[in-house]
DRENVEX-630432 format. One line per field, with one value per atom (N, C-alpha, C, O): chain; atom name; residue in three letters; x, y, z. Coordinates in nm, 4 decimals, decimal comma. Layout:
cadena	A  ...
atomo	CA  ...
residuo	Ala  ...
u	X  ...
v	Y  ...
w	Z  ...
END
This chain:
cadena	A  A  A  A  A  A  A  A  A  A  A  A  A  A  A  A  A  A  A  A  A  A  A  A  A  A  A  A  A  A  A  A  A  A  A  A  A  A  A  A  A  A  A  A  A  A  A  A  A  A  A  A  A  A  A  A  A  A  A  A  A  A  A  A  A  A  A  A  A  A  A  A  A  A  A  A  A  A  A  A  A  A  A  A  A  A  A  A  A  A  A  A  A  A  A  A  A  A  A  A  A  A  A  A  A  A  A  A  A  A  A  A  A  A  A  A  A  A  A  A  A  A  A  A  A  A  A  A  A  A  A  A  A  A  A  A  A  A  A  A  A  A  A  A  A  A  A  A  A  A  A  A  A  A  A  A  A  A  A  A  A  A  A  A  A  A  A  A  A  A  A  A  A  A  A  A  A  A  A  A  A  A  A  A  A  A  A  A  A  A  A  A  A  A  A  A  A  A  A  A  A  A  A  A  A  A  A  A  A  A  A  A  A  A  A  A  A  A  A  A  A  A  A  A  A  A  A  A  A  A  A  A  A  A  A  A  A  A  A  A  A  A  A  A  A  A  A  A  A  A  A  A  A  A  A  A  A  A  A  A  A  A  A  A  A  A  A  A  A  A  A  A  A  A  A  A  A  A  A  A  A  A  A  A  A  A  A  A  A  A  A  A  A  A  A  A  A  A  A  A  A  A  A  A  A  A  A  A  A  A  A  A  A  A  A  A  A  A  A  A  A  A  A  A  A  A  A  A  A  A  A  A  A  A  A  A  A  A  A  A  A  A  A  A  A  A  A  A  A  A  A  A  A  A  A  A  A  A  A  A  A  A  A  A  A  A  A  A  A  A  A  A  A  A  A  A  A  A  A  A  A  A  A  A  A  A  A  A  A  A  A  A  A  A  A  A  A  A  A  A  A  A  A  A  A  A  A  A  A  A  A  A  A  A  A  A
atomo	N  CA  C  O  N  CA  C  O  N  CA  C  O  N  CA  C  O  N  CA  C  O  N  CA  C  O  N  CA  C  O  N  CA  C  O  N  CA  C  O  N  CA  C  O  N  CA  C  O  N  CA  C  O  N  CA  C  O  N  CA  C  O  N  CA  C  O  N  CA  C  O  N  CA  C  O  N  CA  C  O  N  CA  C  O  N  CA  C  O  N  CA  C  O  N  CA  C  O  N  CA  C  O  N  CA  C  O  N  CA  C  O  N  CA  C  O  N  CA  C  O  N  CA  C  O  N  CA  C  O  N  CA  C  O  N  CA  C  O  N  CA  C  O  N  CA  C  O  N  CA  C  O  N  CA  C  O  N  CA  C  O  N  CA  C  O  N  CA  C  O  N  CA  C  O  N  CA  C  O  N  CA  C  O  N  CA  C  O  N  CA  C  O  N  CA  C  O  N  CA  C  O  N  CA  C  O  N  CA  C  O  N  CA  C  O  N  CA  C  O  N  CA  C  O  N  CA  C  O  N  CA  C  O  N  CA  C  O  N  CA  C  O  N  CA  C  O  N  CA  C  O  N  CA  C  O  N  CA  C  O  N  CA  C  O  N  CA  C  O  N  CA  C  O  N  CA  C  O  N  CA  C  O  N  CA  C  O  N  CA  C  O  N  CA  C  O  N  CA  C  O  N  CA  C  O  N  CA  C  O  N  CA  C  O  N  CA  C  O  N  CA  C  O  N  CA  C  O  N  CA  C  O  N  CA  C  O  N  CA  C  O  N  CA  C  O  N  CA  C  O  N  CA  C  O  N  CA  C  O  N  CA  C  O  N  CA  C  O  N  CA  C  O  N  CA  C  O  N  CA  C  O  N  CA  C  O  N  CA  C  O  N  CA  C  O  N  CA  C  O  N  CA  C  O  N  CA  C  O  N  CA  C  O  N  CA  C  O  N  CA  C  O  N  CA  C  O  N  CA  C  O  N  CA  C  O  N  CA  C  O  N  CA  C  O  N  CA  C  O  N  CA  C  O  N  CA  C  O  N  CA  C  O  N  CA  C  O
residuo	Unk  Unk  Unk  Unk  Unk  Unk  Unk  Unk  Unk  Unk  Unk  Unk  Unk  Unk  Unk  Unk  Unk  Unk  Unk  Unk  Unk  Unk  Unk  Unk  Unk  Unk  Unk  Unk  Unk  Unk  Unk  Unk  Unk  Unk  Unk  Unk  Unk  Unk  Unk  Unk  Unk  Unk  Unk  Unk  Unk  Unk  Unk  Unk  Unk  Unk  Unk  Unk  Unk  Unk  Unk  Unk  Unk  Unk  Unk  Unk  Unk  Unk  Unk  Unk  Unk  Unk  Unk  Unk  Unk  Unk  Unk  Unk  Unk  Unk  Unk  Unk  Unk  Unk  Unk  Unk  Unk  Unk  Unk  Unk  Unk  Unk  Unk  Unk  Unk  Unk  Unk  Unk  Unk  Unk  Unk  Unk  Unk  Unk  Unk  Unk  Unk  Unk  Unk  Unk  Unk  Unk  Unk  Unk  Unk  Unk  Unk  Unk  Unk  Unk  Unk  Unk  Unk  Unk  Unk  Unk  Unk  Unk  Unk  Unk  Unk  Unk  Unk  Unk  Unk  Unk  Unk  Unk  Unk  Unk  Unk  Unk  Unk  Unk  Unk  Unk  Unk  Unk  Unk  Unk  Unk  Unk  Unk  Unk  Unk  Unk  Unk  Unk  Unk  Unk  Unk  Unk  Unk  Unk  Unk  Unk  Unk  Unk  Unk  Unk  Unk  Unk  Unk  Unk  Unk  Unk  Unk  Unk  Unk  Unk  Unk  Unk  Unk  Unk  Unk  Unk  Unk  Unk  Unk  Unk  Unk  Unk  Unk  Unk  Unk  Unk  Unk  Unk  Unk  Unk  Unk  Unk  Unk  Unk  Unk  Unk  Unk  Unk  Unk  Unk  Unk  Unk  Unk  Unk  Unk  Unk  Unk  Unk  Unk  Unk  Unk  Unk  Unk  Unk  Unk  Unk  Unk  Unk  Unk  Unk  Unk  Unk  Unk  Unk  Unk  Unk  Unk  Unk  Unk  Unk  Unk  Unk  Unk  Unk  Unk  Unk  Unk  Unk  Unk  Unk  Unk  Unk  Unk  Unk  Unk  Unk  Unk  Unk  Unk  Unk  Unk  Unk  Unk  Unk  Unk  Unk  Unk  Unk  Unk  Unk  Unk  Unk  Unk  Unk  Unk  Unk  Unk  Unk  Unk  Unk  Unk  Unk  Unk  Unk  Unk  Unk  Unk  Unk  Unk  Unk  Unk  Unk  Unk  Unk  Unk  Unk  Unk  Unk  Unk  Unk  Unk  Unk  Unk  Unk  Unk  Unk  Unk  Unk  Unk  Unk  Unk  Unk  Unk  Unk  Unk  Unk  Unk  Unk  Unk  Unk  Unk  Unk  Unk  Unk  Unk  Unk  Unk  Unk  Unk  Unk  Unk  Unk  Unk  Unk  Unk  Unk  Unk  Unk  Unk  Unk  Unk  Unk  Unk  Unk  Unk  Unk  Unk  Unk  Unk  Unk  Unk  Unk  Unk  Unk  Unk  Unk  Unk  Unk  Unk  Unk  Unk  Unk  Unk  Unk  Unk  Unk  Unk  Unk  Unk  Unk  Unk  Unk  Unk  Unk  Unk  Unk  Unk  Unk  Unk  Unk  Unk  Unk  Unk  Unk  Unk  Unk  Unk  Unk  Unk  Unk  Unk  Unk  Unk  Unk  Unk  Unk  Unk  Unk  Unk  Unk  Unk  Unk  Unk  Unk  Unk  Unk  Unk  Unk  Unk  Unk  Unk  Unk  Unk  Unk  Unk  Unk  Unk  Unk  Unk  Unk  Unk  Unk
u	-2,3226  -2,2287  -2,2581  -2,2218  -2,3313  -2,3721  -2,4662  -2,4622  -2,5441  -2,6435  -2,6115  -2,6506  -2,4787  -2,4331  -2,3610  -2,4034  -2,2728  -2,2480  -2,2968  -2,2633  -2,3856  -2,4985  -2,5725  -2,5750  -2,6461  -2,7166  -2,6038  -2,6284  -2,4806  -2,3233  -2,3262  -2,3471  -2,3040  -2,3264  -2,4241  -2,4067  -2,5241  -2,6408  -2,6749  -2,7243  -2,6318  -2,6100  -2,4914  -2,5176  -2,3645  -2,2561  -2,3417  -2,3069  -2,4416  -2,5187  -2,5820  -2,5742  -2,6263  -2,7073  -2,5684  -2,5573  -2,4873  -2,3576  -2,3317  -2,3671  -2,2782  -2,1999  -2,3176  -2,3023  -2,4316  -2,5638  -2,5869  -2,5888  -2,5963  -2,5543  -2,4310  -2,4258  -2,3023  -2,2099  -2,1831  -2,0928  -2,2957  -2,2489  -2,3750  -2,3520  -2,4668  -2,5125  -2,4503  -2,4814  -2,3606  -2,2938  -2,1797  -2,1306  -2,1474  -1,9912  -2,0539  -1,9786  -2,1924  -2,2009  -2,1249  -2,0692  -2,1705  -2,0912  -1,9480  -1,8729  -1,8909  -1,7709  -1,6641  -1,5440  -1,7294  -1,6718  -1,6073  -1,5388  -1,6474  -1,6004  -1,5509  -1,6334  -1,3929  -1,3126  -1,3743  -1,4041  -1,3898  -1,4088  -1,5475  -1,5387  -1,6586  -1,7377  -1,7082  -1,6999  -1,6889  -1,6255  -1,5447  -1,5539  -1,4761  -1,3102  -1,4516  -1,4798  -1,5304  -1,6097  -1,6910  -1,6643  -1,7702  -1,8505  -1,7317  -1,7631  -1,6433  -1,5790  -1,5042  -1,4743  -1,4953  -1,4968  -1,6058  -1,5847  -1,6975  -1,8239  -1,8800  -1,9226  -1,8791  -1,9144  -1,8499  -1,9037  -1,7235  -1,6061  -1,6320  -1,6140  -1,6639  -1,6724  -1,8011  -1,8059  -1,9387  -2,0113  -2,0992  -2,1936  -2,0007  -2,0363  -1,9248  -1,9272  -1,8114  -1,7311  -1,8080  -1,8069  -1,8931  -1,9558  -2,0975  -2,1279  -2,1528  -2,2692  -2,2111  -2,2801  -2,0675  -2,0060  -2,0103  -2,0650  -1,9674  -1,9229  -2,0570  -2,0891  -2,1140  -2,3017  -2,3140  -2,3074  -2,3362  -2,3803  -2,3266  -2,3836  -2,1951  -2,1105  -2,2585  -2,2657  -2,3224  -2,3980  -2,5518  -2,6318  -2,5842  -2,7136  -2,7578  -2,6638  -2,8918  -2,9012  -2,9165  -2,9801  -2,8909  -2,8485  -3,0002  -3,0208  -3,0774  -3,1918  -3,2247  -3,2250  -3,2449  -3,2933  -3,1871  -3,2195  -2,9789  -2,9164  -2,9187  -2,9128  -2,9285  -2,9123  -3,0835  -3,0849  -3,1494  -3,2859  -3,3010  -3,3457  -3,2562  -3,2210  -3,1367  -3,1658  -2,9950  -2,9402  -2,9709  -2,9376  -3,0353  -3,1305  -3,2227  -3,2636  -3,2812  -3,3815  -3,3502  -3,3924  -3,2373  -3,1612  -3,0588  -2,9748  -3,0763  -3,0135  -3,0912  -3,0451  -3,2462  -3,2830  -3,3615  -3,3640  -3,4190  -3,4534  -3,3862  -3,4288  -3,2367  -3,1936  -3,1114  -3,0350  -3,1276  -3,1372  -3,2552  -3,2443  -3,3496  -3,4881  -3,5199  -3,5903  -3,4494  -3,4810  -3,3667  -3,3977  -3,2174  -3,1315  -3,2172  -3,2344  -3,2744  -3,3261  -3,4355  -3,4547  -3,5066  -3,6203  -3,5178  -3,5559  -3,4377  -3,3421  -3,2737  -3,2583  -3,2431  -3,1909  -3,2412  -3,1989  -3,4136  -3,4708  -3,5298  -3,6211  -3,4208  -3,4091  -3,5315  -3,5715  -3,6161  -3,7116  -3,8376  -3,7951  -3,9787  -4,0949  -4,1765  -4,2467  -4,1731  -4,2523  -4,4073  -4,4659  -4,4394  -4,6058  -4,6427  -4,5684  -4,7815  -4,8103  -4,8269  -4,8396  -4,8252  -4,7733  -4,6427  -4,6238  -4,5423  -4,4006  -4,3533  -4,2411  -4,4329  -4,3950  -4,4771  -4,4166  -4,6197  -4,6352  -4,5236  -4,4480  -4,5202  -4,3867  -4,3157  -4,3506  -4,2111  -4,1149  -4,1338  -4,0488  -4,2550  -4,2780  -4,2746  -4,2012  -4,3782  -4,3735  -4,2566  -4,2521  -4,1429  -4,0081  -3,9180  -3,8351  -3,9387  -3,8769  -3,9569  -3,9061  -4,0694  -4,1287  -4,0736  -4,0633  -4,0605  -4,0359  -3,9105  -3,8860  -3,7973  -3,6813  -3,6915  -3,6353  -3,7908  -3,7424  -3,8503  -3,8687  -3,9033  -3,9630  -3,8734  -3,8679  -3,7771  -3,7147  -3,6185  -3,6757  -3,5442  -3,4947  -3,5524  -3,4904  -3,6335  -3,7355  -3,7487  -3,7176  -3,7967  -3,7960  -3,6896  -3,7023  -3,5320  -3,4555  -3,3791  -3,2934
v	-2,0792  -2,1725  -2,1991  -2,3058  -2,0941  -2,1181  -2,2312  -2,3155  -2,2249  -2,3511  -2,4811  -2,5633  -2,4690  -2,6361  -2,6365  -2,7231  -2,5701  -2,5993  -2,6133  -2,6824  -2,5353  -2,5848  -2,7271  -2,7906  -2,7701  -2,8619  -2,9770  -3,0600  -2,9665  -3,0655  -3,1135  -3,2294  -3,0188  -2,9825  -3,0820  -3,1966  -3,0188  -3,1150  -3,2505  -3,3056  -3,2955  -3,4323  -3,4640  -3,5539  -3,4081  -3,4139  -3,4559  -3,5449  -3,3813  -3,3921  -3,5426  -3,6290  -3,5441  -3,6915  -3,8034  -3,8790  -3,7848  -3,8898  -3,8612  -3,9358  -3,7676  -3,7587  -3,7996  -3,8344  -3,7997  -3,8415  -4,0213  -4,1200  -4,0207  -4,2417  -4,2713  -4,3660  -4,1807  -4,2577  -4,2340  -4,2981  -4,0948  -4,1295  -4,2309  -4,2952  -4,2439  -4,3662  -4,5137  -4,6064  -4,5234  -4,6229  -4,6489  -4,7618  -4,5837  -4,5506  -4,6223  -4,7058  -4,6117  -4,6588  -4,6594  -4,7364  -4,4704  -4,3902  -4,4150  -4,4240  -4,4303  -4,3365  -4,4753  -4,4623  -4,6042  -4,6851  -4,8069  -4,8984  -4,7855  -4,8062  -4,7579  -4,7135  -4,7479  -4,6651  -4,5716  -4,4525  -4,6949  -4,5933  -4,5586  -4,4510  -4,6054  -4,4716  -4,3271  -4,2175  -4,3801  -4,2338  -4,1575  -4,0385  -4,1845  -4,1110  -4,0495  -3,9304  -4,1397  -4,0708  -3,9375  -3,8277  -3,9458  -3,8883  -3,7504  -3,6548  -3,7452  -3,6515  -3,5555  -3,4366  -3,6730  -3,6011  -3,5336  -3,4223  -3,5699  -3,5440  -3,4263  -3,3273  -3,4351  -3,3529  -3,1434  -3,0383  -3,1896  -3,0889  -3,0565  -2,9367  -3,1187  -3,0622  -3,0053  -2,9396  -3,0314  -3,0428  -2,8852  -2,8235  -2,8675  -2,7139  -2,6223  -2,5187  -2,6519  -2,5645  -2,5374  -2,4179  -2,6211  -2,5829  -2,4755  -2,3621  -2,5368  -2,4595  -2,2942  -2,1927  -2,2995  -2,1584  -2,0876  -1,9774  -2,1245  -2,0546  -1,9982  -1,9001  -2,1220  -2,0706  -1,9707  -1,8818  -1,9341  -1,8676  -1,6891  -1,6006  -1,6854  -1,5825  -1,4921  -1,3693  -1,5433  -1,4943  -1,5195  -1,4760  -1,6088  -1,6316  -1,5857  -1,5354  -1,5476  -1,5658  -1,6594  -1,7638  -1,6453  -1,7233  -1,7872  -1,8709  -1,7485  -1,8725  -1,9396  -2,0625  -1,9027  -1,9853  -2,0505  -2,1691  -2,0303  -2,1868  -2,2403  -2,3569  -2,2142  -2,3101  -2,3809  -2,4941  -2,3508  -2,4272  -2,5456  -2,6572  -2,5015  -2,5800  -2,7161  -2,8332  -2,6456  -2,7620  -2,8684  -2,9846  -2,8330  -2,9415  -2,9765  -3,0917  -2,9031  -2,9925  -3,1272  -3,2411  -3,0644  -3,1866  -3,2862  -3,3640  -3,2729  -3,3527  -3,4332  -3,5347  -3,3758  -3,4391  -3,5544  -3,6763  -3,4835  -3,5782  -3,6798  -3,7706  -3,7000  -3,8059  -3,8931  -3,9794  -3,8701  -3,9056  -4,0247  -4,1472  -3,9552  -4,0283  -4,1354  -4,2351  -4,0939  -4,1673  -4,2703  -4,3823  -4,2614  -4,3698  -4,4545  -4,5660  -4,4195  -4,5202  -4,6204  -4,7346  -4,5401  -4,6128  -4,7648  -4,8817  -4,7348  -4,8119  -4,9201  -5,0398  -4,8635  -4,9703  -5,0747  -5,1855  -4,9704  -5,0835  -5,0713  -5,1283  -4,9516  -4,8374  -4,7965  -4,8032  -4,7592  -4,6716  -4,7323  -4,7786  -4,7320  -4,7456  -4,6707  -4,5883  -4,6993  -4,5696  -4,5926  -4,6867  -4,4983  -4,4988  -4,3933  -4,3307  -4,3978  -4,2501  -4,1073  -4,0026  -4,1168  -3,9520  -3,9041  -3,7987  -4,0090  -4,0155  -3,9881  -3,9380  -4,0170  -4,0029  -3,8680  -3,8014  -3,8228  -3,7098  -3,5800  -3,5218  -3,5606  -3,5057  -3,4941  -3,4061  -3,5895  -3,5527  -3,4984  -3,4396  -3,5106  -3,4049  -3,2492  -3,1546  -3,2629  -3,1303  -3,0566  -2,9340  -3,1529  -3,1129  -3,0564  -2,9709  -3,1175  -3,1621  -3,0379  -3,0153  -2,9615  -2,9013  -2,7238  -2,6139  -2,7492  -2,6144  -2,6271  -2,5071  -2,6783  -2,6855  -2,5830  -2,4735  -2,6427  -2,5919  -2,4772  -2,3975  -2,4826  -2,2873  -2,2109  -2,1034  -2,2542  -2,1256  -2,1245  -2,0433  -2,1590  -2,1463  -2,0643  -1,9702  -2,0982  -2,0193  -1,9149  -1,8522  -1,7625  -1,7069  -1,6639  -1,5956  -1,7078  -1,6389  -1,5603  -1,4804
w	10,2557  10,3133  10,4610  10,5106  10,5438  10,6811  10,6958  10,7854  10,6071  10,5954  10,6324  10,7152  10,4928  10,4886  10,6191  10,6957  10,6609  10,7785  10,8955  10,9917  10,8761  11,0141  11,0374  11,1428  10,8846  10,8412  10,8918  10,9793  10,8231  10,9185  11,0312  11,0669  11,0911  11,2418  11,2839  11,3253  11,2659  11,2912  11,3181  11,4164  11,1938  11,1611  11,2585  11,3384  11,2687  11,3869  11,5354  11,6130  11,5479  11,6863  11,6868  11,7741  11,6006  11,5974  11,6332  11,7297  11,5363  11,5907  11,7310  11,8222  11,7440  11,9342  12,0090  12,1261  11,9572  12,1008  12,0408  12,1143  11,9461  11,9262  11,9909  12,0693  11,9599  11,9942  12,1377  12,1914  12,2475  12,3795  12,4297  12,5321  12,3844  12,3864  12,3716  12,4463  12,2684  12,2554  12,3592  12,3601  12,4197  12,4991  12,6110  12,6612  12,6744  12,7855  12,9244  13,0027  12,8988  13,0550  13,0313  13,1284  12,8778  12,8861  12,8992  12,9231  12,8795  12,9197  12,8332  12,8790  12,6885  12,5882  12,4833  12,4034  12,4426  12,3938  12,3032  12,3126  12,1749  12,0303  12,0908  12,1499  12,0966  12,0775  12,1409  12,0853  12,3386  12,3449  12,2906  12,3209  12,2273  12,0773  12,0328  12,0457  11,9825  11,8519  11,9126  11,8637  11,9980  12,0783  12,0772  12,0064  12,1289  12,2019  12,0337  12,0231  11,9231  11,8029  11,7513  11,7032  11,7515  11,7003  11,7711  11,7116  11,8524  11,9658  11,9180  11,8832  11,9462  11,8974  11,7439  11,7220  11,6476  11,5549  11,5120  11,4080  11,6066  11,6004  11,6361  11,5868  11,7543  11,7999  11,7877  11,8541  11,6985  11,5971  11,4977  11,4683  11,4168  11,2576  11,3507  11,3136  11,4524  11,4970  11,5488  11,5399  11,6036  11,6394  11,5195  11,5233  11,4208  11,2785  11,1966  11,1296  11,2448  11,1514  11,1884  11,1036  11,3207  11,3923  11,4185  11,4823  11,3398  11,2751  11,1639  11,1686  11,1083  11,0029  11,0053  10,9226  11,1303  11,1284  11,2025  11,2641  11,2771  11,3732  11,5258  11,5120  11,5947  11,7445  11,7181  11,6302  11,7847  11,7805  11,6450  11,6525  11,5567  11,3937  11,4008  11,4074  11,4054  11,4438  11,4945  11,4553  11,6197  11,7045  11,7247  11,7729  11,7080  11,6616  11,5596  11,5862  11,4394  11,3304  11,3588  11,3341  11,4334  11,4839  11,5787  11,5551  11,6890  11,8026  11,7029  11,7180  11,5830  11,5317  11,4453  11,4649  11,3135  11,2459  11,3625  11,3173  11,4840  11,5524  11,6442  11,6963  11,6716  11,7373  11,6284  11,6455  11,5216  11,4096  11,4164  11,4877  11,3315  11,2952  11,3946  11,3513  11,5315  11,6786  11,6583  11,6632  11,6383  11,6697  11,5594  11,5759  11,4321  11,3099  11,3359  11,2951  11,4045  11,4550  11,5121  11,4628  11,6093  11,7125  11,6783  11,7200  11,5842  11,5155  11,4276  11,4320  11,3831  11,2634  11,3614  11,3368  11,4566  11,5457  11,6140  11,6468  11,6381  11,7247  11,8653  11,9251  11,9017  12,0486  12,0371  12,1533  11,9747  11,9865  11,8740  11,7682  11,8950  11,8286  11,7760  11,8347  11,6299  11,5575  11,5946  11,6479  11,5566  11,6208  11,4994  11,4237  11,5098  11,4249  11,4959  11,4325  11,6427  11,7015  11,6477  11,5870  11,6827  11,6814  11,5519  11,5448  11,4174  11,3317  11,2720  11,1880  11,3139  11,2807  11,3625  11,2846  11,4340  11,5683  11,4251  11,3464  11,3931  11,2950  11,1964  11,1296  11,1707  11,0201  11,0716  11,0428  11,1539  11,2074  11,2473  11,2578  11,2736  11,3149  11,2285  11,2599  11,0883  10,9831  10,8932  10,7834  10,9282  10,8764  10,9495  10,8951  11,0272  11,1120  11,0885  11,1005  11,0620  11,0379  10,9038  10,9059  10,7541  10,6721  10,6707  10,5787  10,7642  10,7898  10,8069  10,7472  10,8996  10,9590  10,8104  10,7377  10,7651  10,6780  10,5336  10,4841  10,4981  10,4470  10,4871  10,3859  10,6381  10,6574  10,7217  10,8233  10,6565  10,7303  10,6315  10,6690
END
């Protein structure tokens, strides 16, 4: 169950970093609401993982599924240009993610 909640979490991170992107310094309502939700629930599910996991393999996991689908937002939006570094990077990201999991 730490998993899924972490893996949550995660994905939580990717939202609160689009939506403080979206807020634009805090200056448009709903995203900041969202951001400041996302955010909060985001490093509640990462506190709780972290009850049973260990401190670095979660909190690793989590900057990783967050910085991933961060980067895979931006690509979708437009914000950002895939390349083939950029897209090998994510495998490798996406790969060490399900290492640590594997050896934990």
């Amino acid at each position: 169950m730490a998993w899924l909640i972490l893996i949550a979490s995660g994905v939580l991170e990717a939202v609160w970093a689009a939506a403080l992107s979206a807020s634009d310094g805090f200056k448009r309502p709903r995203p900041t609401a969202l951001f400041f939700a996302a955010l909060a629930l985001s490093m509640a599910g990462l506190s709780w993982a972290m009850t049973s996991l260990p401190t670095g393999t979660a909190y690793a996991v989590w900057t990783g599924v967050g910085a991933t689908l961060t980067v895979l937002w931006g690509l979708r939006t437009g914000q950002e240009r895939a390349t083939w570094g950029r897209s090998l990077l994510l495998v490798l990201l996406v790969g060490s993610i399900i290492g640590l999991k594997a050896v934990s």
